[in-house]
Structures are given as structure tokens and as C-alpha cells.
N, C-alpha and C positions, 0 to 999 in steps of 0.2 A: 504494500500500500504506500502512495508516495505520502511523505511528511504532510505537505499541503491538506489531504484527506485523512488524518489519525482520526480514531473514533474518539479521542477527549473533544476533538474540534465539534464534533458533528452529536446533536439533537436530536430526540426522539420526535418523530412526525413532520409535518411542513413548516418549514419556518419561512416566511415572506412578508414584507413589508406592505402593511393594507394600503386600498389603492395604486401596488405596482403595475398593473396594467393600463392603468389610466394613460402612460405617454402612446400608449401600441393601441391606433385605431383598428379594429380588427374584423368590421363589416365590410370593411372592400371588398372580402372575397367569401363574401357568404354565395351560396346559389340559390336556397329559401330562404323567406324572412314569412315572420308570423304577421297575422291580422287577427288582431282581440276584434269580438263580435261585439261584444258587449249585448249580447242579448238573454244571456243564462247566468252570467257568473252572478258568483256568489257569495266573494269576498273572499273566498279561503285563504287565498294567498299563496296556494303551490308553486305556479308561476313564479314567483317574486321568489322563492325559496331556494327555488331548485335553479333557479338561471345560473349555470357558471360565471358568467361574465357580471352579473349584480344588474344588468340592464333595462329588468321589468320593474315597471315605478308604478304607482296608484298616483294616480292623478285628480286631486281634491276639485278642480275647476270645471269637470267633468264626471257627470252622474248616472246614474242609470235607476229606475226605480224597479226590487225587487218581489215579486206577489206573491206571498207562500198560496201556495196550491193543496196542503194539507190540510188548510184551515176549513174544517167544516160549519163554519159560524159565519152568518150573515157578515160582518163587517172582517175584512179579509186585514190580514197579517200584510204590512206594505214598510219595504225599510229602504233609504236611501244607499247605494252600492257607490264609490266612488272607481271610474272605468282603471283601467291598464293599462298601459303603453309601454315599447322599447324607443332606448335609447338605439338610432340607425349606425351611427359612428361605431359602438361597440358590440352589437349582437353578431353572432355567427350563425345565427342559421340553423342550431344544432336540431331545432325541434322539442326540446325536454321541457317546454312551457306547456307546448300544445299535447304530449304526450303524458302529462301530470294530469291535465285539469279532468275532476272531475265531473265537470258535466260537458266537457267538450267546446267549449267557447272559444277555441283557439284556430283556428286553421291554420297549416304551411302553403305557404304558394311560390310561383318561382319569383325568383329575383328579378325586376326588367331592369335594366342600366338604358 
């Protein structure tokens, strides 16, 4: 092992400085990028979770209103959702927003340049 890599140097797990990837735009070379429907979500937040790149944001200035459908009582279950969006600079495309969500709100579509 050369000196440079002894294991006193080296830490158990990833060690990285938060926001290192922020100077590396890294959507120029997506070939999908998602589209939130905003027609079903539901707040969970998988999206936002699961994004490697941290690029799914809730966006307060944009709302969608949610109607519980279970509610068997005259005056319906109704709660304000605030939508989702990606950041385009940094998303790659990978799909694991759309592939999380549980009720499917997500679609991939291709890239157009």
C-alpha cells in the first residue's frame, strides 16, 4: 500500500465535503429529465430523498390542492400540497425520483437540446 493510502489516513464510510458537487454542472449530459405532474403527489417527499444529486426542491410559490378520496363524509379531506421541481443544471436523468414515487407522479421523457 503506498504511504499516501495507510489505513491511519483513511475513515470508515464516505467522507466529502457537503455541496462538492455544486462547481460540476452535470445535466448537460442527461438523455431523460423528469416532469412532476403535479397531479397525485402527495407530499411524501421520496423524490427529494432519494435524488442523488439533492436536485428535487418543493417549491412553496406553487401549489396543488390535495382531495382525500377515502373520506366517506360529506365535506371531503382537502390539504394544500406545495409542487416539485428539478434543479436542470444538476439533474442527471437517472430516473430514481420517478421510480420512488409512490403514486406515480413522475414521468421520464427524453431530453430535446
Amino acid at each position: 500500500m503506498s504511504p499516501k493510502l495507510s489505513m491511519e489516513k483513511l475513515s470508515v464510510g464516505c467522507v466529502a465535503m457537503p455541496g462538492g458537487s455544486l462547481v460540476y454542472k452535470t445535466g448537460a449530459w442527461r438523455s431523460m429529465r423528469p416532469v412532476f405532474k403535479h397531479a397525485a403527489c402527495i407530499g411524501c417527499r421520496a423524490c427529494e430523498l432519494v435524488c442523488p444529486e439533492g436536485c428535487v426542491f418543493e417549491n412553496p410559490q406553487e401549489k396543488h390542492v390535495l382531495v382525500s378520496s377515502k373520506e366517506k363524509s360529506p365535506g371531503e379531506k382537502k390539504r394544500e400540497i406545495a409542487n416539485r421541481d428539478f434543479d436542470p443544471d444538476y439533474c442527471k436523468g437517472c430516473g430514481m425520483c420517478a421510480n420512488e414515487c409512490p403514486v406515480k407522479d413522475i414521468d421520464m421523457v427524453p431530453e430535446v437540446k
